[in-house]
VOMAR-731215 format. One line per field, with one value per residue (C-alpha): chain; residue number from 0; x, y, z. Coordinates in nm, 2 decimals. Last residue first. Example, Ala and Ser with C-alpha at 12.3 -4.5 7.8 and 13.67 -1.06 7.14 Angstrom:
% VOMAR-731215
ch: c(A; A)
i: c(1; 0)
east: c(1.37; 1.23)
north: c(-0.11; -0.45)
up: c(0.71; 0.78)
% end
This chain:
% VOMAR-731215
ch: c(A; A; A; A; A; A; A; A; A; A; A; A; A; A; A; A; A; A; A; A; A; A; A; A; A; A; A; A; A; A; A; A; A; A; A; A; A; A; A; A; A; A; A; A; A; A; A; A; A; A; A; A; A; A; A; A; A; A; A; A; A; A; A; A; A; A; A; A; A; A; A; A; A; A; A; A; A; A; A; A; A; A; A; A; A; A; A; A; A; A; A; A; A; A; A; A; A; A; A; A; A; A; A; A; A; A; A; A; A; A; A; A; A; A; A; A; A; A; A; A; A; A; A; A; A; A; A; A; A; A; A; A; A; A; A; A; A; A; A; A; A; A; A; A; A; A; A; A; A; A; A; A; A; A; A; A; A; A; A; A; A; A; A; A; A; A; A; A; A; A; A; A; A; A; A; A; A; A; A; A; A; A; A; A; A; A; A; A; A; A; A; A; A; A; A; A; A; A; A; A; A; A; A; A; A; A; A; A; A; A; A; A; A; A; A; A; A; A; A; A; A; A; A; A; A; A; A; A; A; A; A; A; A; A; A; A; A; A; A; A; A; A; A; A; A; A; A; A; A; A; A; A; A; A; A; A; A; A; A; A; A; A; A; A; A; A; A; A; A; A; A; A; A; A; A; A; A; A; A; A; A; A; A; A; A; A; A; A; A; A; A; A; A; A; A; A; A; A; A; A; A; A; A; A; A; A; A; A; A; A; A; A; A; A; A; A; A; A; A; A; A; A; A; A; A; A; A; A; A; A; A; A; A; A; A; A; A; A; A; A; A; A; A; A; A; A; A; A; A; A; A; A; A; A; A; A; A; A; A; A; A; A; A; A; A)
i: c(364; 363; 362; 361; 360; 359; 358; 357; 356; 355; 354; 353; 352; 351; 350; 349; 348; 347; 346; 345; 344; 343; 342; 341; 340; 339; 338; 337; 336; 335; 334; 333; 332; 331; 330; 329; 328; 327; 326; 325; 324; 323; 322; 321; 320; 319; 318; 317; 316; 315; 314; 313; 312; 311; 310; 309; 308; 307; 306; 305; 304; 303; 302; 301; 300; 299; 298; 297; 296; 295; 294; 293; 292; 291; 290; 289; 288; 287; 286; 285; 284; 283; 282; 281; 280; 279; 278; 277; 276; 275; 274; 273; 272; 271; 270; 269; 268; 267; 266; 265; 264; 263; 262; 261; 260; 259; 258; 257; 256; 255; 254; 253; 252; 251; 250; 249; 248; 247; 246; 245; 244; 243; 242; 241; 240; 239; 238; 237; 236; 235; 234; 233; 232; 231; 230; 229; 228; 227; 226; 225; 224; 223; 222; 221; 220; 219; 218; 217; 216; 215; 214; 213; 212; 211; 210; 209; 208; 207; 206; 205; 204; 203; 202; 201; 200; 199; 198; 197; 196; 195; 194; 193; 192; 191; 190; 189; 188; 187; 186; 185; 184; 183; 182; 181; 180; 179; 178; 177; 176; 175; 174; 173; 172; 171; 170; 169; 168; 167; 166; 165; 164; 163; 162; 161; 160; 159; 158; 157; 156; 155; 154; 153; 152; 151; 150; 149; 148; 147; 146; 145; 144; 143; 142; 141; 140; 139; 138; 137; 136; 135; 134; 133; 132; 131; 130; 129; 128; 127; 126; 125; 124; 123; 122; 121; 120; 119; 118; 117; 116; 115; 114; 113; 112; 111; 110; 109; 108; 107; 106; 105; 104; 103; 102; 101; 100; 99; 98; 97; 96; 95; 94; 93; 92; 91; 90; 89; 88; 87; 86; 85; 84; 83; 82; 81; 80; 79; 78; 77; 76; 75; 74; 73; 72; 71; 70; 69; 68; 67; 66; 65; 64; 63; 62; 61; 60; 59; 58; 57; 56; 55; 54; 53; 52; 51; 50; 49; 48; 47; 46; 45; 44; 43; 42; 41; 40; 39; 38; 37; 36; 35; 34; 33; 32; 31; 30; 29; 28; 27; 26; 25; 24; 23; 22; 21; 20; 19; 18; 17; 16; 15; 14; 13; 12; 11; 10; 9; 8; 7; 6; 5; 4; 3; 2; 1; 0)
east: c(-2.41; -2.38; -2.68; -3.02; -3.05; -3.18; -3.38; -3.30; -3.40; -3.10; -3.11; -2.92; -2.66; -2.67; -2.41; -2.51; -2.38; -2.69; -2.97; -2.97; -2.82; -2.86; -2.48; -2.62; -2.51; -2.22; -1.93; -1.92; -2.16; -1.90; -1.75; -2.04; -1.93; -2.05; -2.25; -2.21; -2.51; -2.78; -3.02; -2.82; -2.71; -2.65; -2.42; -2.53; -2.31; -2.36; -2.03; -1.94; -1.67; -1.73; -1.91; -2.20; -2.02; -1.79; -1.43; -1.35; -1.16; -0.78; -0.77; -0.62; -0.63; -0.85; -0.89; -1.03; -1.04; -1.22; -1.33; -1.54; -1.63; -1.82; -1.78; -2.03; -1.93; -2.17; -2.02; -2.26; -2.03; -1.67; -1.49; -1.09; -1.01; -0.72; -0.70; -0.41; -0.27; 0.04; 0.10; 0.12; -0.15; -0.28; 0.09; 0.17; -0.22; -0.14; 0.25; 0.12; -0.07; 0.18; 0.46; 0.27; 0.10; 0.47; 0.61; 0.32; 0.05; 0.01; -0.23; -0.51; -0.67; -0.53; -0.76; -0.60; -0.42; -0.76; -0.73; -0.41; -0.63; -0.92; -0.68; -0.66; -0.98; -0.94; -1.24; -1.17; -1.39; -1.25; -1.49; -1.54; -1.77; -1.58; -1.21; -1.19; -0.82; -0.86; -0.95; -1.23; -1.16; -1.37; -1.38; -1.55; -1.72; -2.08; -2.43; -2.56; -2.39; -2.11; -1.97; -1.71; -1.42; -1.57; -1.20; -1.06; -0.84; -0.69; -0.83; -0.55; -0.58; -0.34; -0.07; -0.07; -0.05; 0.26; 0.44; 0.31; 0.51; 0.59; 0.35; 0.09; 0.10; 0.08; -0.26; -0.38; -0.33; -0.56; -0.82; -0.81; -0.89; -0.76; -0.90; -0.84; -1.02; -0.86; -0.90; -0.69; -0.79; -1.05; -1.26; -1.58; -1.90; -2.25; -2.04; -2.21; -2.07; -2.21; -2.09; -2.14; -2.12; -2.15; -1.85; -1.66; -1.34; -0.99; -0.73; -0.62; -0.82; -0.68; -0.75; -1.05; -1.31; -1.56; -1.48; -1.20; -1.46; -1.29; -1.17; -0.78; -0.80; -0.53; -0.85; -1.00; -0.89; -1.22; -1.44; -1.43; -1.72; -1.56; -1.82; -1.93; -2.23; -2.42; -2.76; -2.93; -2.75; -2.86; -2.67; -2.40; -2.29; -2.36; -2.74; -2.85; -3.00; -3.12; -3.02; -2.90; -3.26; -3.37; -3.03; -3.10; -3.41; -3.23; -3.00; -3.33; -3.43; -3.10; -3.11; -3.41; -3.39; -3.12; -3.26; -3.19; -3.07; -2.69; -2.71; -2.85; -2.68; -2.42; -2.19; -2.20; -1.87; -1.86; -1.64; -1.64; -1.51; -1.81; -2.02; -2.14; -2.02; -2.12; -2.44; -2.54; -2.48; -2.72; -2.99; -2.91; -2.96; -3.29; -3.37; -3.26; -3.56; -3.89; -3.76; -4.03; -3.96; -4.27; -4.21; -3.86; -3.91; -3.98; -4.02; -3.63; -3.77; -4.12; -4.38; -4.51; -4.63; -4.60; -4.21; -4.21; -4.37; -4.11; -3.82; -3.95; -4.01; -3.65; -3.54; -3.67; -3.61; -3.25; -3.27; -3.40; -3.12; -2.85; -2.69; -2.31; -2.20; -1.86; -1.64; -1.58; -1.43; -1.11; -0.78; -0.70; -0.90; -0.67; -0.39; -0.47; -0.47; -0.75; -0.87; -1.27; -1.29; -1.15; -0.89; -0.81; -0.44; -0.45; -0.37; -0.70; -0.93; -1.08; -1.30; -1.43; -1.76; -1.72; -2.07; -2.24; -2.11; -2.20; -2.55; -2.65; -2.56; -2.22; -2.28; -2.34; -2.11)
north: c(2.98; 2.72; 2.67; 2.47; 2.48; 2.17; 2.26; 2.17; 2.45; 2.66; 2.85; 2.63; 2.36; 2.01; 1.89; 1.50; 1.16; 0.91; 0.82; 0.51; 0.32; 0.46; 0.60; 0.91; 1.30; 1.14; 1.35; 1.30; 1.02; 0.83; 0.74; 0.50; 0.22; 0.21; -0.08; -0.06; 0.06; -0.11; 0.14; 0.39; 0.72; 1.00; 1.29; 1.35; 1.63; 1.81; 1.89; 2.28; 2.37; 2.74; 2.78; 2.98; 3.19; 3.30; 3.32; 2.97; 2.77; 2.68; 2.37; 2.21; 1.82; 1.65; 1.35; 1.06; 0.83; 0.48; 0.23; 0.40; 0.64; 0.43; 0.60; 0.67; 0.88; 0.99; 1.12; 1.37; 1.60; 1.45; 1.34; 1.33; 0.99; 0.88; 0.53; 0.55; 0.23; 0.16; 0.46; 0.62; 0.89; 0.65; 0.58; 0.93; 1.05; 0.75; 0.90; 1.19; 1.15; 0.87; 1.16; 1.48; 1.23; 1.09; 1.44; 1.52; 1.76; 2.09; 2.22; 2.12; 2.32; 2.64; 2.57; 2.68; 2.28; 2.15; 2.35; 2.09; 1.78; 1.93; 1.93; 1.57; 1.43; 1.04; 0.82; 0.44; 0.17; -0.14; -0.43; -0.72; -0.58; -0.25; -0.15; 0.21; 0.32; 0.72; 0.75; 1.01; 1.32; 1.69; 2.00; 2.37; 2.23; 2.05; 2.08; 2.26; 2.14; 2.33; 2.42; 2.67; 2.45; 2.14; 2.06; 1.72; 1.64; 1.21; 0.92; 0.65; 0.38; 0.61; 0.62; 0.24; 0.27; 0.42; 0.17; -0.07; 0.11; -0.06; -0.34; -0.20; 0.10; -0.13; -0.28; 0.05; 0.18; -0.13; -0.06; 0.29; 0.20; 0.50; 0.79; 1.02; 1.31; 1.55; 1.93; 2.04; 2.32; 2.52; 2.32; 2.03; 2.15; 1.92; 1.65; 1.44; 1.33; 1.10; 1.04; 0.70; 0.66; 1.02; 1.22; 1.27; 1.09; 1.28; 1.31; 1.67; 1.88; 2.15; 2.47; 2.60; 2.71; 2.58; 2.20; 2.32; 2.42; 2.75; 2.71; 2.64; 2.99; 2.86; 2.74; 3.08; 3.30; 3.53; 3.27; 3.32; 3.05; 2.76; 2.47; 2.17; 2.27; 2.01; 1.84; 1.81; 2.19; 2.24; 2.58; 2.46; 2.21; 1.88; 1.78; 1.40; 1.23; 0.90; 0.59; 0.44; 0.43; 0.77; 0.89; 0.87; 1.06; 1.32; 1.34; 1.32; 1.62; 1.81; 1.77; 1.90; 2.19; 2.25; 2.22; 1.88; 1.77; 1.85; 1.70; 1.35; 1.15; 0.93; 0.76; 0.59; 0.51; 0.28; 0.26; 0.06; -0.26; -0.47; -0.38; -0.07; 0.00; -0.27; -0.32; 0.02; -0.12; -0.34; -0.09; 0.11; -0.19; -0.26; 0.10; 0.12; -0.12; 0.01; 0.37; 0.52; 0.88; 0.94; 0.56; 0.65; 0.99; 1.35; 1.57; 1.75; 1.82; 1.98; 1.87; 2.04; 1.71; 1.83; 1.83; 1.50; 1.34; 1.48; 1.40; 1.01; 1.02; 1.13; 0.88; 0.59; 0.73; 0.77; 0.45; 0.29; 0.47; 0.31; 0.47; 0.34; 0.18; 0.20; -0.03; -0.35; -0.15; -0.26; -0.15; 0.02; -0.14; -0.45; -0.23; 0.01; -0.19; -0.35; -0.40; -0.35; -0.68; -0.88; -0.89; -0.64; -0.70; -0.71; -0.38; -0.45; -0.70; -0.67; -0.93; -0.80; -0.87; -1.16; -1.32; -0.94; -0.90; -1.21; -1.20; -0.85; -0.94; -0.82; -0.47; -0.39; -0.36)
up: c(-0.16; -0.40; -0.62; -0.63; -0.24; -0.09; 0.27; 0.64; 0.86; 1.05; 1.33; 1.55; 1.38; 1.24; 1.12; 0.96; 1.01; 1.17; 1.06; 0.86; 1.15; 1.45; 1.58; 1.66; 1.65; 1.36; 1.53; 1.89; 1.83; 1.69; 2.00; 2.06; 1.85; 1.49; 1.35; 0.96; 0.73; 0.54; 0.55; 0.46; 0.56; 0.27; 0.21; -0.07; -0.29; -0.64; -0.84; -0.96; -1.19; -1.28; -1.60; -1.43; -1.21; -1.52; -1.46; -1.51; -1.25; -1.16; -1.00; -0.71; -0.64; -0.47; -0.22; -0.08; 0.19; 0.17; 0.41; 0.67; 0.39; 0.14; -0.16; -0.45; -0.76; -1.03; -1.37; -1.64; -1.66; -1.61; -1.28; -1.38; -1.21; -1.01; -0.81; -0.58; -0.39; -0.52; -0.69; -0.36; -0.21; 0.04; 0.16; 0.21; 0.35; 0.66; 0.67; 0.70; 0.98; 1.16; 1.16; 1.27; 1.55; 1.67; 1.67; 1.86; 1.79; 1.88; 2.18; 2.22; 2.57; 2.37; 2.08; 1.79; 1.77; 1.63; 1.30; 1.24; 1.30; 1.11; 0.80; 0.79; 0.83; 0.88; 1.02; 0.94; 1.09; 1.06; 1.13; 1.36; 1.60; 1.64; 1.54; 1.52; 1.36; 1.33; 1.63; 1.75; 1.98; 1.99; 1.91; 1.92; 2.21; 2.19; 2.34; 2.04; 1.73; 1.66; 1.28; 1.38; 1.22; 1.41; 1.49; 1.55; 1.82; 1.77; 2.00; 1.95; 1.67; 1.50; 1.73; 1.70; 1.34; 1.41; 1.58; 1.35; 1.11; 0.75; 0.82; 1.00; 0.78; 0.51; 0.64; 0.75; 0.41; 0.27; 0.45; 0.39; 0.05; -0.19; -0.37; -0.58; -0.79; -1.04; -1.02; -1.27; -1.57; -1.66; -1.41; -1.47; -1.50; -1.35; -1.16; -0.94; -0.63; -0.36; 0.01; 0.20; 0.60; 0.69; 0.85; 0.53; 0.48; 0.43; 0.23; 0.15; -0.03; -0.30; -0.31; -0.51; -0.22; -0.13; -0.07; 0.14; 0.41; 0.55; 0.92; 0.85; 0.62; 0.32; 0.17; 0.04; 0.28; 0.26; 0.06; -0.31; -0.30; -0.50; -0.60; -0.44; -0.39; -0.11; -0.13; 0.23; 0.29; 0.66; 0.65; 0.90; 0.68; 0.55; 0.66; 0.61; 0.30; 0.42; 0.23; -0.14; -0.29; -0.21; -0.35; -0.66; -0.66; -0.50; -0.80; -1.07; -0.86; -0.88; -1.20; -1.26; -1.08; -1.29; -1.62; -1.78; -2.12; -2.02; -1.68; -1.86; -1.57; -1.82; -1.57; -1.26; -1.05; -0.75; -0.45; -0.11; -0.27; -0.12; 0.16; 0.18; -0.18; -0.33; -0.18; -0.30; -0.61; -0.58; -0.47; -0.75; -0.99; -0.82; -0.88; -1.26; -1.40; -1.21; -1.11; -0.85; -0.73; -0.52; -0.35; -0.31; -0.13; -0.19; 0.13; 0.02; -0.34; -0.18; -0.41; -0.65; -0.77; -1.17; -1.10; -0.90; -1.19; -1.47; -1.26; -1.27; -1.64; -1.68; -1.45; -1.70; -1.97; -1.89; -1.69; -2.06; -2.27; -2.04; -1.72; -1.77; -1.43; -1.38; -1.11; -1.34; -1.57; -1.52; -1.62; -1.33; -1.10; -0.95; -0.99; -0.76; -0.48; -0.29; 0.10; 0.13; -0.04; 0.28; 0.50; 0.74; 0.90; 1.28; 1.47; 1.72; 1.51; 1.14; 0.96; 0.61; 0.47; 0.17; 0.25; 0.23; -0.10; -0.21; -0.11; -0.17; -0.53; -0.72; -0.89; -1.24; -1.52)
% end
């Protein structure tokens, strides 16, 4: 199925006020997706051949994979339906699923290539981490800890990760080797979990429309603490901008000029990650080689689960991430910047750290 057109997306945008329900696409329940597959996109034989050919040119280029753009990575049939779908997930549902990226005929430069590619029609590819990563490795590290240290990035390690957004407007994921055994992916609308917050505990979702202490988790921009504040509930110019990182709240109370949280913060946190994680709301998919998922983060959360991995380097589970800003972003109020480094849209959401030259790795590290 492909995406609804720029037009009817953007004429069902969502209308949000102060602690007033959202209405709008962005707000859905399980149910509705389900047993649907009116979120999956299945690459056909022609996009194959089509991104194939397109790897193929940037490979006899020699150019740089970060300096490649959209006009050296040109798809005649598939990038009008990316565009679409990127559409969708700005301004539709929030969430899109493509399957069938050839990972098992490519090498890995390759795939990360064709992934790039990608990306050059959904936005600007921003950095993730304090290494300038422009395409993340989602992969466990065997970091000291692993994720039971509160500064450790969960993503590298194999623990799981609570809900959360990422600090970029729309996140990517491809999946190149899936784990032994677990990991499963979720995600929910945070629309909609704002909207039963409001009506279960308004009280609550008052808290949470309050700036909240986040932790950079030792990734400081120059100019900036070790942490900062940023609602969770950002109302601006008639939308609802969600930012929700659960685990930097609790690093944030280290900082003696934090302190712990409230009873009343402890209690409308998890009751935000409680009703996201209900059957109500939950969508749950096991990401496969070869999968591609897109979410809008200012209207979805997401999560995973733990998983036990392969002993091999080589046949542990490992995902490719963009972190990407497009063109077609949201307006964000000037809070953001605390986090985003700008609120310009497409450019804007990305860590960016002395020392450090932006460049796309072809493993973790």
């Amino acid at each position: 199925m492909v995406a609804p057109s720029p037009a009817e997306s953007i004429s069902k945008a969502r209308v949000a006020a102060p602690l007033i329900p959202v209405q709008g696409p962005s707000v859905w329940y399980a149910d509705e997706y389900k047993n649907s597959d009116t979120w999956v996109y299945h690459l056909t034989d022609l996009d194959v051949r089509e991104l194939t050919f397109a790897v193929e040119g940037v490979q006899k280029s020699g150019k740089a994979i970060k300096d490649v753009t959209q006009a050296d990575f040109p798809l005649p049939i598939l990038g009008p339906r990316l565009i679409q779908i990127r559409e969708e997930v700005v301004n539709g549902r929030g969430f899109q699923l493509l399957r069938g990226f050839p990972v098992w005929k490519f090498t890995t430069e390759q795939t990360v290539i064709g992934y790039w590619g990608l990306g050059t029609y959904w936005g600007r590819a921003v950095s993730q981490n304090k290494k300038h990563h422009l395409i993340g490795h989602v992969k466990d590290l065997g970091l000291p800890g692993g994720h039971h240290n509160i500064v450790n990035r969960v993503y590298a390690t194999h623990g799981a990760q609570p809900y959360h957004c990422d600090p970029v407007d729309v996140v990517g994921l491809l999946c190149l080797k899936q784990a032994k055994e677990g990991g499963l992916s979720s995600w929910a609308s945070s629309h909609a979990v704002h909207n039963e917050l409001l009506k279960r505990a308004p009280e609550l979702a008052s808290e949470l429309a309050q700036p909240q202490y986040l932790d950079r988790k030792n990734e400081i921009p120059i100019g900036k603490g070790p942490f900062y504040k940023l609602p969770v509930f950002n109302y601006h110019k008639g939308r609802l901008i969600v930012f929700f990182r659960n685990s930097f709240y609790q690093a944030a109370q280290r900082h003696p000029k934090v302190g712990p949280l409230s009873e009343t913060q402890v209690n409308a946190l998890d009751t935000f990650a409680a009703i996201a994680a209900s059957d109500k709301l939950r969508m749950d998919w096991v990401l496969q080689p070869g999968d591609l998922q897109l979410l809008n983060n200012h209207q979805i959360v997401h999560t995973r689960a733990e998983f036990v991995d392969h002993e091999e380097w080589e046949r542990k589970r490992h995902l490719l991430r963009l972190w990407v800003a497009p063109p077609n972003g949201w307006p964000l109020p000037t809070e953001f910047e605390e986090q985003y480094g700008s609120t310009e849209i497409g450019n804007r959401g990305a860590i960016i750290i002395p020392g450090f030259e932006p460049r796309v790795p072809l493993d973790a590290e």
